[in-house]
N, C-alpha and C positions, 0 to 999 in steps of 0.2 A: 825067607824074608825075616830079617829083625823085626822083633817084638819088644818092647820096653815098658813093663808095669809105671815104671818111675819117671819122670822128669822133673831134669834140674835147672832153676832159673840162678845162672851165677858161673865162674870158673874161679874162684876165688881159692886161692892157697888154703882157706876156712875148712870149705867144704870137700877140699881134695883130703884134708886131712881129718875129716869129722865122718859126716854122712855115706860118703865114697869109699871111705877105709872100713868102715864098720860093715858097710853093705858086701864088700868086697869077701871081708874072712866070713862073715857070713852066709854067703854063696859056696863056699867051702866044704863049709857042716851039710847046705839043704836049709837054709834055714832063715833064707833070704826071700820075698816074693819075686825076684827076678832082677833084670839089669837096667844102668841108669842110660837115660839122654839126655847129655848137659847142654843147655843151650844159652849161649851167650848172648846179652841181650843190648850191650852195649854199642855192637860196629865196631870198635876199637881194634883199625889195624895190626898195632902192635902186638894184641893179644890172640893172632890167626894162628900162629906157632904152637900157642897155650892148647889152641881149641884140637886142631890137628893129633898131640901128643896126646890129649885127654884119652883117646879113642886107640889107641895106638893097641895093636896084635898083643904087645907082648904086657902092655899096661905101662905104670910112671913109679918112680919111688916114692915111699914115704919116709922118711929117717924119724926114729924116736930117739930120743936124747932128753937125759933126765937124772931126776933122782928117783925112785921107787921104792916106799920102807927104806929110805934112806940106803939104799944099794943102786949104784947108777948104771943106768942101760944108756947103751948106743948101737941099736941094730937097724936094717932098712930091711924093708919088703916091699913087693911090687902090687900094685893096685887094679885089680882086674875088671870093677866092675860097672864103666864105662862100656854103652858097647856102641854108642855112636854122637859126635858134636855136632850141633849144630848153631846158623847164628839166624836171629830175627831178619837183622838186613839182606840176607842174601837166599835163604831157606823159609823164609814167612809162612808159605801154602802148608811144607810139609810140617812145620810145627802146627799150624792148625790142624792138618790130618791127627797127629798124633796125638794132639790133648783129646779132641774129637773122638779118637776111634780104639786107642790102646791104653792112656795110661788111668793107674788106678792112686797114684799117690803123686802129687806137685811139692817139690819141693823148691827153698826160696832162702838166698842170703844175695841181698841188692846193695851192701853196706847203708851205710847212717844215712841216704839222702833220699834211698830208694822206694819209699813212700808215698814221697814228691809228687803231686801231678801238676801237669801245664795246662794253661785253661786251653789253649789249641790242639795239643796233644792228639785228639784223636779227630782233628780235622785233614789229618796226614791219614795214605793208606793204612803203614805202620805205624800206631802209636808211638810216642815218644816216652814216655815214662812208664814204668814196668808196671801200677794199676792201668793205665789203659791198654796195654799190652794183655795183661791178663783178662783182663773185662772180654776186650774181643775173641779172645781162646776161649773163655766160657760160653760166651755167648754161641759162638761154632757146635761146641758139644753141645749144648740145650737145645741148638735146631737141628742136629743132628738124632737128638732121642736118647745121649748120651747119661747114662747112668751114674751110681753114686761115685765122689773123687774128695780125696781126704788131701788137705794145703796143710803143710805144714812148713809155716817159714820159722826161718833159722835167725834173723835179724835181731837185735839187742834192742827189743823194743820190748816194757813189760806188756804182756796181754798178747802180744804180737798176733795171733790168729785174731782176738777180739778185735784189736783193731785192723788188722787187712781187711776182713770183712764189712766195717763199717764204711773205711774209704770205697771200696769195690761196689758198696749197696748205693751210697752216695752218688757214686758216677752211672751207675745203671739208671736212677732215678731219673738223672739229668739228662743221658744220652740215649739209653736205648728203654723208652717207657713201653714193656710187655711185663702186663701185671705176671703173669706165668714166670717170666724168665727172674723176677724178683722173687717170688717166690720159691723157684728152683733154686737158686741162688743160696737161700733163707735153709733151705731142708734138705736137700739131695748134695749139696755142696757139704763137707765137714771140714770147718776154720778151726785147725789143732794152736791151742797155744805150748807153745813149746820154750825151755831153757838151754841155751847152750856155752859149754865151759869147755876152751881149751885153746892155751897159749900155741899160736903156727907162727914161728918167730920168723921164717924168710923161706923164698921162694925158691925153688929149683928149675933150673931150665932145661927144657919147655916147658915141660911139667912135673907137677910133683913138688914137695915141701919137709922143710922141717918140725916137728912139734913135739912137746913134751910131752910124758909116758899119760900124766891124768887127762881123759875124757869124760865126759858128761853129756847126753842129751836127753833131758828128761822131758816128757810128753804129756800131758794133763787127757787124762782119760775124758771117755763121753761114748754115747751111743753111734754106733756106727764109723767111728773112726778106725781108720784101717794102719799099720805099724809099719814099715818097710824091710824089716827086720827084727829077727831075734837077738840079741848082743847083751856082755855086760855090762857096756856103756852105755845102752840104748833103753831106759828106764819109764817102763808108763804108770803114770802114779795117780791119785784122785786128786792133791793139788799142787800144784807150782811153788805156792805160798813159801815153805820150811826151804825149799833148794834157791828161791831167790833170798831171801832173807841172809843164808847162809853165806852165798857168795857176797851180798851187798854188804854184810855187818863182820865176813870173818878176812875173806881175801881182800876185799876193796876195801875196808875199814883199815886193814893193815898196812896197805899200800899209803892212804893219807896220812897216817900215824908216822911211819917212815918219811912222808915226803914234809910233815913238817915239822920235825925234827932236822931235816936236812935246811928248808927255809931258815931256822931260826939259829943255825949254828955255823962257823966255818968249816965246810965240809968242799970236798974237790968239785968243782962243778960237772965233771963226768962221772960222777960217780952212781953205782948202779946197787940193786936192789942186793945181788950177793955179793955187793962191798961193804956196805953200809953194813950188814949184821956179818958182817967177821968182828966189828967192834962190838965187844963184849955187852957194854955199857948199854947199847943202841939193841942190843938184842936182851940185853936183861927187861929190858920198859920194855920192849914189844911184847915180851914173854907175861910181864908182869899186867900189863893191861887185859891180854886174853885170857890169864888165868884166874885173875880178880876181878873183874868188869864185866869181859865180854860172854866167858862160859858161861857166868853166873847167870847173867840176862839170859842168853838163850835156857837156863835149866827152869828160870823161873815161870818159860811158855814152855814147857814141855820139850823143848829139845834140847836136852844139856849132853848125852852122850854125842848125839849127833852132830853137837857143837867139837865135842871134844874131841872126835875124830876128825873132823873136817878140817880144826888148827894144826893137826900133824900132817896132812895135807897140805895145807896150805905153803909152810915151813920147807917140806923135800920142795915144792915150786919154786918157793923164793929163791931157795940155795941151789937151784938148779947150774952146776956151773957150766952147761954151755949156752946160759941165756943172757945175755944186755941187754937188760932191763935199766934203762937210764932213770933215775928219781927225777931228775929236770922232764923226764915225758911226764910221769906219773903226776909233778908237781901243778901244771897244767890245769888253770880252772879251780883252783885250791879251795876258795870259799865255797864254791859249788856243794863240793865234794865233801865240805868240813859240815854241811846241812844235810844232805842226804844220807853220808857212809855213817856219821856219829851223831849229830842231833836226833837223827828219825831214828835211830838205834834206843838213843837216850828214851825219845818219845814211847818207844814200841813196848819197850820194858822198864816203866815209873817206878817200880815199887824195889828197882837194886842199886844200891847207891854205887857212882858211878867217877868218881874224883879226879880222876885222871884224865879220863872223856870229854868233862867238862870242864877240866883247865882248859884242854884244844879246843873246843867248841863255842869258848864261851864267849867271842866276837861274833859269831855268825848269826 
């Protein structure tokens, strides 16, 4: 009989190329808690193929493609450590067994909406939005006597465990009031807040994805949270804080910088992130902001090396040449992004004069 420590809420190109890849070479070593079961939680016909291949004898590819220390890879390996799909709509009991009776770590990428709840939702056998969904897999294990289980969602939400948790305490409140199972919920549950970095630029059919060489998924320690793996990708750290910062003020900061530059000048309208810096000009300013502005800010809180490795990172991403990265996506929501990537940058670090920043910013 399969056993599976792991369940995974999601089929996402993301997590084929993130959580699954990592777990997968790490099963390799020994150095893995065991194998996953991905359960899709959608119904979504078109994605049965996806779910089928997930599981598949021989595994799915991953293709890396990239630049590395500025020396480019393009290899593929197969993905092993799937060892059974399943979906909500058609498999509901056995996912309840499973959360219930085998696994020791949930893991969770629902995209941007998945959060969501319907105020009817769980007036359906199956919930409809993936906290009510979850709610009642918890709630199974809790009457079942079911022991400690460490969530860790993968979702682009800051705090992302702190908040699944609050929605999930929320909905327990309201729907299933057993002071115990709130409480279970509160201590025997461990809501990992987790960071996750890594461009999976298209899909493979049925399964399986493209993605570039850099991964990251860094994990915020606590008592009792359990890892799913040993990996170099897979980083458990005391806080979150320096690796979001980093991504938000070095990657995204650069992406705005690029994209309004592009706004504000005739520039081709399909033009993508390594077009734009083949022009000299356009990569001299980008250069020159991260070396005067943006390093400096980060040295002035204590992270200035970190800073300054993370822009040479950065940089092999951008010029990755097998990536289309369009400036018209990136451009998308502009004043947002010109408050969050560079104002609160500005904000975070007062005391490093910042000229260039706040030419771009200084409408927002």
């Amino acid at each position: 009989m399969i056993t599976t420590p792991i369940l995974q809420f999601g089929t996402s190109r993301f997590l084929q190329a993130h959580a699954d890849l990592f777990i997968s070479e790490a099963l390799e070593t020994g150095q893995a808690i065991g194998k996953i079961t991905v359960v899709q939680t959608t119904g979504s016909p078109e994605r049965a193929g996806r779910l089928s291949a997930l599981a598949a004898p021989g595994g799915f590819p991953i293709t890396i493609r990239g630049l590395a220390g500025g020396v480019e890879i393009d290899r593929t390996q197969n993905v092993t450590s799937v060892a059974r799909s399943l979906s909500t709509a058609s498999d509901w009991e056995e996912v309840r067994r499973i959360v219930a009776e085998e696994v020791e770590i949930l893991v969770s990428n629902t995209g941007d909406t998945g959060y969501n709840v319907r105020d009817d939702d769980l007036d359906e056998q199956i919930p409809v939005s993936f906290p009510g969904k979850l709610l009642c897999l918890l709630h199974a294990r809790f009457a079942a006597g079911g022991g400690p289980l460490t969530v860790l969602p993968c979702e682009l939400i800051s705090r992302n465990g702190d908040r699944l948790k609050e929605i999930i305490l929320g909905l327990q409140a309201e729907r299933i009031k057993i002071a115990d199972f709130a409480s279970w919920l509160s201590t025997v549950v461990i809501w990992g807040n987790t960071l996750v970095d890594r461009i999976v630029s298209e899909p493979l059919e049925p399964a399986g994805a493209v993605a570039e060489p850099y991964a990251l998924w860094a994990i915020e320690n606590q008592a009792g949270l359990k890892v799913p793996c040993t990996h170099p990708c897979v980083l458990l750290v005391d806080d979150l804080t320096p690796f979001e910062k980093l991504k938000l003020h070095i990657l995204n900061l650069g992406h705005t910088v690029l994209a309004d530059i592009w706004l504000k000048t005739s520039r081709p309208r399909d033009e993508t992130v390594k077009g734009i810096l083949r022009d000299a000009d356009v990569a001299a300013t980008l250069m020159g902001i991260y070396e005067t502005e943006v390093i400096p800010g980060f040295a002035a809180m204590g992270l200035g090396q970190e800073a300054t490795n993370y822009v040479a990172l950065t940089l092999d991403r951008f010029r990755n040449p097998f990536l289309e990265h369009r400036i018209a996506d990136i451009a998308n929501h502009h004043a947002e992004k010109l408050v969050r990537r560079i104002a609160d940058f500005r904000a975070w670090s007062p005391d490093v004069p910042m000229p260039k920043l706040a030419a771009i910013s200084e409408n927002c």
